[in-house]
C-alpha positions in Angstrom: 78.8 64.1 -21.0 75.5 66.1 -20.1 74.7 67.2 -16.8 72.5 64.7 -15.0 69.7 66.4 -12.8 70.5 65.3 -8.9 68.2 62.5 -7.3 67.7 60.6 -3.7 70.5 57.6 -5.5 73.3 60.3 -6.1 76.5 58.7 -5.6 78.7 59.6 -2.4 82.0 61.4 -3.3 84.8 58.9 -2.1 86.7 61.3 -1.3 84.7 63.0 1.3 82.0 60.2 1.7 79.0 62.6 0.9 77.0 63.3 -1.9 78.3 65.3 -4.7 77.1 68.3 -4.8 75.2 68.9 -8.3 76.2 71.6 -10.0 72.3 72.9 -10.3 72.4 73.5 -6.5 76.0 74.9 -6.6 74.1 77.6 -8.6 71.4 78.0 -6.1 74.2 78.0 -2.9 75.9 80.7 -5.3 72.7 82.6 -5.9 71.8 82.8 -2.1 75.3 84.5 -1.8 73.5 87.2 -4.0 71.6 90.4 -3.5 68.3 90.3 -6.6 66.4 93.0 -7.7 63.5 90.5 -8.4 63.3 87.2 -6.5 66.6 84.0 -6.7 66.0 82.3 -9.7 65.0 78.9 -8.7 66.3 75.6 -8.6 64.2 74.4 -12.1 65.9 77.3 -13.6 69.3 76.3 -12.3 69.1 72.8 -14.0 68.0 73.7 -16.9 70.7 76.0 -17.7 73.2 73.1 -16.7 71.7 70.7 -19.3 71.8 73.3 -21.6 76.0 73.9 -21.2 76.0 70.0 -21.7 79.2 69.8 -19.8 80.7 72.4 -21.4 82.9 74.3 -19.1 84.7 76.6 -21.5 82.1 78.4 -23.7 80.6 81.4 -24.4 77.3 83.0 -22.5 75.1 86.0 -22.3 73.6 87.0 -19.7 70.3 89.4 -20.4 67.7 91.6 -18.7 67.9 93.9 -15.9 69.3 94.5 -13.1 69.7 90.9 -12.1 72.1 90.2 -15.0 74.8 91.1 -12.7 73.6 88.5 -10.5 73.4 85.9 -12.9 76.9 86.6 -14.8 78.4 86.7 -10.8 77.1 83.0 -10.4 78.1 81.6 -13.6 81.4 83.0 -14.1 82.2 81.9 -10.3 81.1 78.2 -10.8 82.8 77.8 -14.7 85.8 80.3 -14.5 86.3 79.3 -17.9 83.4 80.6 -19.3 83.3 84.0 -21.3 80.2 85.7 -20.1 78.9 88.7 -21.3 76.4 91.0 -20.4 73.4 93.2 -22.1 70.6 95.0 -20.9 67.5 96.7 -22.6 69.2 100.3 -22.1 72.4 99.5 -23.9 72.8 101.0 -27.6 71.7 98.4 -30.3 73.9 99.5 -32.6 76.9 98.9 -30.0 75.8 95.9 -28.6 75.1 94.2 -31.8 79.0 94.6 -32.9 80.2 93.8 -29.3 78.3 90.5 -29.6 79.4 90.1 -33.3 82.7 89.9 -32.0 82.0 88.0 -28.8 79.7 85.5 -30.3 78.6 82.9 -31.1 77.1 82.3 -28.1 76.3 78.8 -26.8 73.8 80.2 -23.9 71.8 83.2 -23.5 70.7 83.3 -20.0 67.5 85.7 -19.5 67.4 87.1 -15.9 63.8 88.0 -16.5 63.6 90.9 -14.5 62.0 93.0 -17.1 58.3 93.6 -18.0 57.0 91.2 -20.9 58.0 93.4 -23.5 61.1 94.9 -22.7 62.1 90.5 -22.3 60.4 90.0 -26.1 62.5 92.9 -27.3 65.6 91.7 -25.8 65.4 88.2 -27.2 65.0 89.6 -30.3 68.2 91.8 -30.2 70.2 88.7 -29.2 68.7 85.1 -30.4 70.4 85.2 -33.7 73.7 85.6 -32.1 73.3 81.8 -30.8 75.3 79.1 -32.7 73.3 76.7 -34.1 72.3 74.0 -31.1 72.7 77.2 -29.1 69.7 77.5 -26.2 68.3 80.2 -24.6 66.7 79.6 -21.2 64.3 82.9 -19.2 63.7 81.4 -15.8 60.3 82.9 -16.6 57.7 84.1 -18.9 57.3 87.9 -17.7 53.4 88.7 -18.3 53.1 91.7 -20.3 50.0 93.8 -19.8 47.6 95.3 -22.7 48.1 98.5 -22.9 45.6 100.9 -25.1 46.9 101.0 -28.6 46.4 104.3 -29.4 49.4 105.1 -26.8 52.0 103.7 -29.3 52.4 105.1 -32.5 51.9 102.3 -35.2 53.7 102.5 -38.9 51.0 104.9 -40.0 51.4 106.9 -37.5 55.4 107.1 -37.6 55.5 107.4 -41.1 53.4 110.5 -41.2 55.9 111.6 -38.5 58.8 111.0 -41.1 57.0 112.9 -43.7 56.4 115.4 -42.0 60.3 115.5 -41.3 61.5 115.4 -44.6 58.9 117.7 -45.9 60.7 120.2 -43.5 63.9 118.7 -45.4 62.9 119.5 -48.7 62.3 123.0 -47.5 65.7 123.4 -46.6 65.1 122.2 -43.1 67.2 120.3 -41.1 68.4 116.3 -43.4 66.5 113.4 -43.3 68.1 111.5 -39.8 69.2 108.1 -40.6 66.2 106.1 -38.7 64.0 108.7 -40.5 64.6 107.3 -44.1 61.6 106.9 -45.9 60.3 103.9 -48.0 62.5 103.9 -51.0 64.2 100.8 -52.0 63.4 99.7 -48.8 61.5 97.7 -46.3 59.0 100.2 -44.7 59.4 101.7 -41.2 57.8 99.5 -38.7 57.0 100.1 -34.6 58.8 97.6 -32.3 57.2 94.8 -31.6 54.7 95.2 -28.6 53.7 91.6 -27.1 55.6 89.7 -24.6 58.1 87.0 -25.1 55.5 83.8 -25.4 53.4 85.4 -28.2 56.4 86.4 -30.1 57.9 82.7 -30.1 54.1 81.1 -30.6 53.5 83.5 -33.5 56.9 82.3 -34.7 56.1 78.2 -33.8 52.3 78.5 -35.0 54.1 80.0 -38.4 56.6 77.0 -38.6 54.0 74.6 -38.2 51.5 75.7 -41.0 55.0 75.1 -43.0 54.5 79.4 -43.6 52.2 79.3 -45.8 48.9 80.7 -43.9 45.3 81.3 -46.3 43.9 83.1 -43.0 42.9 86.4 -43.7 44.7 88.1 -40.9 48.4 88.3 -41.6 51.1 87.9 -38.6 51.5 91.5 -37.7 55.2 91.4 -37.0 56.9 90.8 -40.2 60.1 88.7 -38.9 58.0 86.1 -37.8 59.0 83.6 -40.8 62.9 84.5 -40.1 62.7 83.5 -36.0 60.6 80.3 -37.3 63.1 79.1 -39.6 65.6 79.5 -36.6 63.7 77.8 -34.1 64.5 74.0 -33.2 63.2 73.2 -30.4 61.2 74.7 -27.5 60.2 73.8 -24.4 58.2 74.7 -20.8 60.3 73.2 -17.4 57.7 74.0 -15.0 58.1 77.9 -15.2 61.5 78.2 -17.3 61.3 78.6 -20.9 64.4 76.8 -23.4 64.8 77.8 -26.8 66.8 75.8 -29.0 68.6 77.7 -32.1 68.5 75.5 -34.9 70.7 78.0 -37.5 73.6 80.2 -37.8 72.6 83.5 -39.5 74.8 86.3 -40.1 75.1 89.3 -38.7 74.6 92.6 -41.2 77.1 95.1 -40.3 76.6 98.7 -40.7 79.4 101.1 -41.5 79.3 102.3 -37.9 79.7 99.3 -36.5 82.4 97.0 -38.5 85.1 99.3 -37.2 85.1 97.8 -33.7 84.4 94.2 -35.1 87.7 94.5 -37.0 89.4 96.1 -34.2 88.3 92.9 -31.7 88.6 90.6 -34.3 92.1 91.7 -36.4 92.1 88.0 -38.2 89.6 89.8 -40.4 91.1 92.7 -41.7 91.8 96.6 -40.5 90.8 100.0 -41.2 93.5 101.7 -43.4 92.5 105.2 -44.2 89.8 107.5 -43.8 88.1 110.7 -45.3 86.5 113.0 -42.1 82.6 113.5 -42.4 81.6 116.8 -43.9 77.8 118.6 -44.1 77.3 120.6 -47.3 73.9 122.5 -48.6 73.1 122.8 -52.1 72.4 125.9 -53.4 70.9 124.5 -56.7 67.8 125.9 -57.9 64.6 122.9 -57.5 61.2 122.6 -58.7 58.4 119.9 -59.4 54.7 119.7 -59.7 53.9 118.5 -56.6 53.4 120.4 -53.0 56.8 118.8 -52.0 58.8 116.3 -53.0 59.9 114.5 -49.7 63.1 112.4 -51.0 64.8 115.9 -51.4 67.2 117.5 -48.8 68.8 120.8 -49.3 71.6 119.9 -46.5 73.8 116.9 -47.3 75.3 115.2 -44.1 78.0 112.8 -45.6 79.3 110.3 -43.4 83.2 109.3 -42.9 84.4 107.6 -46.2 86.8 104.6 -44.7 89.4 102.4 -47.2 89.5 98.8 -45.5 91.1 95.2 -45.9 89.5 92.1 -45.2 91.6 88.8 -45.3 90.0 85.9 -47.3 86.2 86.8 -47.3 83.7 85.4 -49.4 82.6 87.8 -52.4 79.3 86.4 -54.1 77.2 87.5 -56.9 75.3 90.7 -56.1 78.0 92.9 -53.7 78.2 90.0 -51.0 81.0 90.4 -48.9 81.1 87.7 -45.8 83.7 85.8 -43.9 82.8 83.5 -40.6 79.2 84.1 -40.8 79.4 87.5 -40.8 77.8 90.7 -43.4 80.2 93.1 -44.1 79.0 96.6 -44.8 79.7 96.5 -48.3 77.4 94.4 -48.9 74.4 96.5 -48.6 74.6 99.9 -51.1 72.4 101.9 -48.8 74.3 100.9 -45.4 72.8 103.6 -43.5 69.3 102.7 -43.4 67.4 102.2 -41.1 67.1 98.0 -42.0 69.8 97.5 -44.7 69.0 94.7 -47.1 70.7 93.0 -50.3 68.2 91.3 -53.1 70.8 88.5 -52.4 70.4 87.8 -48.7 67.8 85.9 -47.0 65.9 88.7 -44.3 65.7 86.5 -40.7 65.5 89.5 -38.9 66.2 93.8 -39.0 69.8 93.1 -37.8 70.3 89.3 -39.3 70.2 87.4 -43.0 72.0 85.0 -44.5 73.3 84.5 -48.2 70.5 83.3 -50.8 73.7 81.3 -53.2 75.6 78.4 -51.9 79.3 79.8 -50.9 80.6 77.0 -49.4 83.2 76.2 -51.7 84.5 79.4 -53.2 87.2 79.9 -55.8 90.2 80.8 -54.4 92.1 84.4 -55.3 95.8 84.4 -54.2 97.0 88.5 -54.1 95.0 91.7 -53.6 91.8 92.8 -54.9 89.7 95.7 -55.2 85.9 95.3 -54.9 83.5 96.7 -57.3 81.1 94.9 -57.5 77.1 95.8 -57.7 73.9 94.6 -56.3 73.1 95.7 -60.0 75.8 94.8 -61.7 76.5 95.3 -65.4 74.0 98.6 -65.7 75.6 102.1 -66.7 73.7 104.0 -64.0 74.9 102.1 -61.1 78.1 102.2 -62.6 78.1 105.8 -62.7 76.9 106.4 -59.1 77.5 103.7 -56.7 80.4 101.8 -58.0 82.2 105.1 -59.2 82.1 106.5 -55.6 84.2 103.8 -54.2 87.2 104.9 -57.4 88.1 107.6 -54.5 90.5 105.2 -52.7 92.2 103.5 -55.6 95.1 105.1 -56.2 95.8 104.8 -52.4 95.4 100.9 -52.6 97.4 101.2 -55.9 100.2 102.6 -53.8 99.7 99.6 -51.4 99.8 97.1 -53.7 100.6 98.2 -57.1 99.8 94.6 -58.4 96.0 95.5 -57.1 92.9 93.8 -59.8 89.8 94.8 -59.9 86.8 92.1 -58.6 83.2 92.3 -60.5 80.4 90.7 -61.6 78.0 91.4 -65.1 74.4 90.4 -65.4 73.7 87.0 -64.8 72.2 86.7 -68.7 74.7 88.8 -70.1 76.5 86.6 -73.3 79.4 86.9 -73.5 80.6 87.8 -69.7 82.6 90.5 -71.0 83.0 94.0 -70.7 80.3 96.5 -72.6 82.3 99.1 -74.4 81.2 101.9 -71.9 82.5 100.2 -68.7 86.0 99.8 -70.6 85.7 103.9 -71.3 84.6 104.7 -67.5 87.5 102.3 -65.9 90.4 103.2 -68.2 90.0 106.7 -66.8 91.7 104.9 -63.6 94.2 102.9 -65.6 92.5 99.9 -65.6 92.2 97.7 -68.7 90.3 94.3 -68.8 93.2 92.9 -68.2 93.1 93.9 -64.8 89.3 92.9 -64.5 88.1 89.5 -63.0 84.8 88.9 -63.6 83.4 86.0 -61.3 80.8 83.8 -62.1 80.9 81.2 -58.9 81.8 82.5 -55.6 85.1 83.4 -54.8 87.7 84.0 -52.2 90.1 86.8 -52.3 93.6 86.4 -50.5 93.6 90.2 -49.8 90.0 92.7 -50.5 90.0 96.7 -50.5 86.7 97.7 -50.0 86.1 101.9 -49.4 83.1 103.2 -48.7 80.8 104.7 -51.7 80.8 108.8 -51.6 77.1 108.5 -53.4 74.4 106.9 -51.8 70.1 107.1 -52.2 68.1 109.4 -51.7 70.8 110.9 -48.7 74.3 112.5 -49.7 76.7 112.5 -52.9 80.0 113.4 -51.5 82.0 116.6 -52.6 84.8 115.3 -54.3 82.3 113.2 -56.2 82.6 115.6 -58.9 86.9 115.5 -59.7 85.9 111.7 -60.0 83.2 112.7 -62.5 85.8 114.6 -63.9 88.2 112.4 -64.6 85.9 110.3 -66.5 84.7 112.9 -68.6 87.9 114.4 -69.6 89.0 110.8 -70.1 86.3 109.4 -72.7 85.4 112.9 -74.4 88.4 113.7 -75.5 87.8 110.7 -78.4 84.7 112.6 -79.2 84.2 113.8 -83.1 85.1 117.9 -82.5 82.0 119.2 -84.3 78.9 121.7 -83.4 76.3 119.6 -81.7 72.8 120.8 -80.8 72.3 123.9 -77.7 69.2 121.7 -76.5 68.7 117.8 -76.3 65.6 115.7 -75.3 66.8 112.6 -74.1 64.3 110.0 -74.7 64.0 106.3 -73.6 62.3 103.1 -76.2 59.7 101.3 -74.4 61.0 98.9 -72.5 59.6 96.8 -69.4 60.6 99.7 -66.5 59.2 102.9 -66.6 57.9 103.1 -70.1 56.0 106.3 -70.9 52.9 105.5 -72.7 52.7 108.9 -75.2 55.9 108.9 -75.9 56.0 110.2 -79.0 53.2 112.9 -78.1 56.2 113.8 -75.3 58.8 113.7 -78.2 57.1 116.1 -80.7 56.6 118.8 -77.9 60.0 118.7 -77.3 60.6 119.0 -81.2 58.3 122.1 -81.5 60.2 123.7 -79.0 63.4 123.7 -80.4 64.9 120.0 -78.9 66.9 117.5 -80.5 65.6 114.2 -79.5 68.4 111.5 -78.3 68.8 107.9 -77.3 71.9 107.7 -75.7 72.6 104.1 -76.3 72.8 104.9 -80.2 75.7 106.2 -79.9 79.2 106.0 -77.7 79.6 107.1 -74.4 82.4 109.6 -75.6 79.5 111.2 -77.9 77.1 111.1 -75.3 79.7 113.1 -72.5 80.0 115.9 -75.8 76.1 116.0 -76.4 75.9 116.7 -72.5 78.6 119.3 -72.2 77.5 120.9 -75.2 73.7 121.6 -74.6 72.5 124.1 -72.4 69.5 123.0 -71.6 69.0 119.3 -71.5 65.8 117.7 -71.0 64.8 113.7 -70.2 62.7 111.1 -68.4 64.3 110.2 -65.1 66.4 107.8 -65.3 70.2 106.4 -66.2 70.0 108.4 -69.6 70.0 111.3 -67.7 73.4 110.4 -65.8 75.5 112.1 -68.4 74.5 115.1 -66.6 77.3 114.2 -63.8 80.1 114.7 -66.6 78.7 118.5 -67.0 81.6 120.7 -65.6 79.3 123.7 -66.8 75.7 124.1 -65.0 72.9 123.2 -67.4 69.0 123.6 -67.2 67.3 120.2 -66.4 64.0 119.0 -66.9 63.4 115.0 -66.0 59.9 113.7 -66.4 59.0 110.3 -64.7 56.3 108.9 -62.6 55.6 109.0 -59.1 56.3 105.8 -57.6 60.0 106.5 -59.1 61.6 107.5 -55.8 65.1 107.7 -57.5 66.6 111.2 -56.6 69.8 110.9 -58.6 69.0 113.7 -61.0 68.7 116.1 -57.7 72.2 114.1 -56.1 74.1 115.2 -59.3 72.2 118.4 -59.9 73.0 119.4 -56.2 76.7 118.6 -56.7 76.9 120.0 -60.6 75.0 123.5 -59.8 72.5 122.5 -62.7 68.7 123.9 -62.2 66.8 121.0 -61.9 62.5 120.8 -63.0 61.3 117.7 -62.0 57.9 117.0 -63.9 55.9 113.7 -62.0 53.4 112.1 -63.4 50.6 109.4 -61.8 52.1 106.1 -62.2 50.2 102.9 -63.8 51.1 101.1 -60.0 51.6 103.1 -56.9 53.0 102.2 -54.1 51.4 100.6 -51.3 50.1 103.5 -48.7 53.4 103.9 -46.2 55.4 101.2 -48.3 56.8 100.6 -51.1 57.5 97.6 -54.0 59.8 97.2 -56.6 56.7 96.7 -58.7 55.5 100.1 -58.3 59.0 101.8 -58.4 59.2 100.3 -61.8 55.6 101.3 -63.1 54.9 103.0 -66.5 53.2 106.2 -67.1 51.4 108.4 -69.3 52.9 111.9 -69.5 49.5 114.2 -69.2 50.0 116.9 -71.7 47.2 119.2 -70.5 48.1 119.1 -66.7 52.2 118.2 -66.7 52.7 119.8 -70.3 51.2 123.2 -68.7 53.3 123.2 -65.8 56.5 122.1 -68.2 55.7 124.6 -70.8 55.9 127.5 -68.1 59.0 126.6 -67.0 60.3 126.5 -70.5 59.2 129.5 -71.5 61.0 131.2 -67.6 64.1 129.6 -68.6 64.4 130.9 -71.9 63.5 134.5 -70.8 66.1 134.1 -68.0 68.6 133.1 -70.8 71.6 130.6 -70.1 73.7 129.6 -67.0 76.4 131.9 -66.6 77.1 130.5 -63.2 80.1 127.4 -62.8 79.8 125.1 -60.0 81.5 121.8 -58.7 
């Protein structure tokens, strides 16, 4: 039963033949017992946290804010010794505290000591709110004011971008890499400065949002752009004299980085483990780069890989697009660029930087008795992602072959594609490993394996390719050439691209015929089979190309090649420089203006997939210099990789 606020009419205990005491002022009797930073949190406040347990002796609460959290988790874990609470306070690591609480939560109360200025309590509710169950509450005995403060103190997103440019600039210079909260927009959301109001104009934005059903024909747009997720979340709220109460009315999942599902597995083993692991290791490539442009700021020169870790999970959900979830949670493997600074997934919902939930109903997944290894793509079905992302996970297969040798392989195609089978190429790359289609499952519906490997990918955008990258490039090459036709086959190769809806060039045939005049073979790589495709590659010594997945061959050179890609500027793709940099080629990137660029300090898919017109009196001059170095400075003789 709820907690009934105490009145004049309280019944006397027959035991004792007084009034019971009601728990509200238990909690202020505790409280006096207390030393405060700020002042005792009230009685109002007391009784509105006791309604909000609804009887509930046993659950699970936060306690958050300053020093008075102490205080406050004293109190409660005195009068309900049955209670887990836990603490957090502005100063704590994010990162840390958002795994802790993944493992801890769902909460049923967040209690917030409000001992903080207005901000610091606004940032705070947003670091924890979404780790509420739904009917969750949270309750701040106050609304801490938070003072205006002159703008031009705090840096906004224009400011901190130019910052991060300025950072990776020095990067492409051979500076120190790109850090991991300095990524700049590429497939991403944009960077954005922490929110800067107080806690009652973050929930009112949030509220006002909900009410106009979000849609809003105002000309001033909500400047913080989580306001829609927090809206969707919000059930109820209410004022008790001074004491806020927030009802949750979802569950959203947590989004786990790499760093931080470690200690969720190790609190929560029903999950799954960590297995095996390859150690972190910094690298610098020493290939040769150049492009028409001042700098190019997606390109670092030192390559900080991260730990490479082989895990299990037990019964997760996989769902179309790389979604791997199990009890509400977002494993890291569902995100291809984990280390971002927000990591997002086309197939999850955004509620918040830390929070989203799946876009397809999963409720009633397929069920997958054995073990399974995942390799599926936010992108599936496409030979470039096959080649980079999905390859780079191939690392720890023979290990989980070892552990179970029965081990199938878990995937998805295009949603359109008919028949859902395997192309031709992706039967050449995966039989390199042994695998057959036999040993495929391509899911339609969401499913559940008994037992998943995951391992993390050793090739990631625009930040590191992983050393031994290249044996698994290798191996495939070796694998599918050696069914190639043993025949001369031309020393230089343009590889072209039809138009198509992405990155069309407009001129394409002006492009084409300067190649010709100078000696190049023009190729479309999907004319022919992928074994002739790894021979044309290995064969040419100079191969030239728009940007793009028909370049990719280029990974399968065990010889280093001259390169010259050509593509528009809003493509912020880097994967010719990833392989290049692993592969020792010399790499000539030649940009041209894009039909759409990308928003100033952002970025859209639209614009990263904008055609282009190849300007043959500005690029071709700058290309036909470098041609004619290259061919003074005769071939490679160097071997890298």
């Amino acid at each position: 039963m709820p907690a009934t606020r105490p009145t004049d009419g309280d019944a006397a205990d027959p035991a004792v033949g007084e009034p019971a005491v009601h728990p509200a002022s238990e909690l202020v009797r505790r409280a006096d017992q207390q030393r405060w930073a700020d002042v005792r949190p009230h009685l109002a406040a007391m009784e509105v946290v006791v309604d909000a347990l609804q009887g509930r002796t046993d659950g699970a609460v936060l306690v958050v804010g300053g020093p008075d959290a102490a205080p406050w988790s004293t109190i409660l874990a005195g009068q309900w010794p049955g209670l887990r609470v836990s603490t957090v306070q502005l100063p704590d690591d994010a990162s840390t505290t958002h795994a802790r609480l993944t493992v801890e939560g769902p909460f049923d109360l967040v209690v917030d000591a409000s001992d903080e200025d207005g901000n610091d309590q606004a940032l705070l509710f947003q670091r924890v709110f979404m780790h509420l169950r739904r009917g969750g509450e949270y309750v701040a005995r106050r609304l801490v004011p938070h003072p205006v403060e002159d703008s031009a103190a705090t840096p906004g997103p224009e400011a901190l971008l130019l910052q991060r440019l300025s950072a990776s600039l020095t990067a492409s210079d051979g500076g120190t890499r790109i850090a991991v909260d300095d990524a700049l927009p590429n497939e991403n959301l944009p960077p954005e400065a922490a929110y800067a109001g107080d806690l009652w104009g973050l929930v009112a934005a949030a509220l006002e949002a909900r009410t106009r059903d979000f849609h809003d024909d105002r000309v001033e747009a909500p400047a913080y752009r989580d306001v829609e997720g927090l809206g969707r979340s919000l059930e109820q709220v209410h004022v008790h004299s001074k004491v806020l109460r927030v009802v949750n009315g979802v569950r959203v999942a947590p989004k786990l980085r790499e760093a931080e599902v470690d200690a969720v597995l190790a609190g929560r083993p029903e999950l799954g483990e960590r297995l095996d692991a390859l150690p972190p290791v910094t690298w610098t490539a020493t290939c040769a780069y150049d492009v028409n442009r001042e700098a190019d700021p997606y390109i670092q020169s030192r390559l900080a890989v991260p730990e490479m870790v082989l895990r299990r999970y037990d019964a997760p959900t996989c769902s179309r697009g790389q979604i791997v979830t199990r009890d509400d949670i977002l494993f890291p493997e569902t995100f291809r660029q984990s280390w971002m600074e927000r990591i997002a997934n086309v197939y999850v919902v955004e509620r918040a930087p830390r929070f989203g939930t799946v876009r397809r109903d999963i409720s009633a997944p397929d069920e997958l008795p054995g073990a399974w290894f995942h390799l599926d793509s936010e992108w599936p079905g496409h030979f470039g992602h096959l080649m980079t992302e999905q390859l780079s996970r191939m690392w720890a297969w023979e290990r989980v072959r070892e552990l179970e040798p029965d081990v199938k392989v878990l995937l998805t195609l295009q949603h359109d594609r008919e028949p859902a089978v395997l192309a031709p190429f992706e039967i050449d790359i995966l039989g390199a490993f042994g695998i057959t289609p036999d040993d495929i499952h391509v899911f339609t519906a969401p499913c559940r394996p008994e037992r998943l490997y995951t391992s993390t990918g050793m090739f990631s955008l625009p930040r590191f390719v992983h050393p031994s990258m290249a044996a698994i490039w290798d191996r495939v090459g070796d694998h599918v050439v050696a069914s190639a036709e043993k025949r001369e086959r031309p020393r230089r190769i343009f590889v072209s691209r039809r138009p198509s809806l992405k990155r069309s060039c407009h001129n394409v045939a002006e492009v084409e015929a300067f190649f010709v005049d100078r000696g190049f073979e023009v190729v479309h790589p999907e004319d022919h089979p992928l074994a002739e495709q790894v021979a044309l590659f290995r064969a040419a010594g100079t191969i030239a190309g728009f940007a793009g997945s028909g370049l990719f061959s280029l990974a399968f050179c065990r010889t280093p090649k001259r390169v010259f890609a050509l593509g528009p500027d809003a493509y912020t793709a880097r994967n010719e420089y990833l392989i290049s940099a692993l592969r020792g080629h010399d790499l000539t990137a030649v940009r041209s203006r894009s039909d759409l660029e990308h928003p100033e300090g952002s970025w859209t898919q639209q614009a990263f997939a904008s055609s282009f017109t190849f300007d043959l009196d500005d690029e071709g001059r700058f290309l036909a210099e470098r041609l004619d170095r290259a061919d003074s400075l005769g071939p490679l003789s160097r071997r890298r990789g």
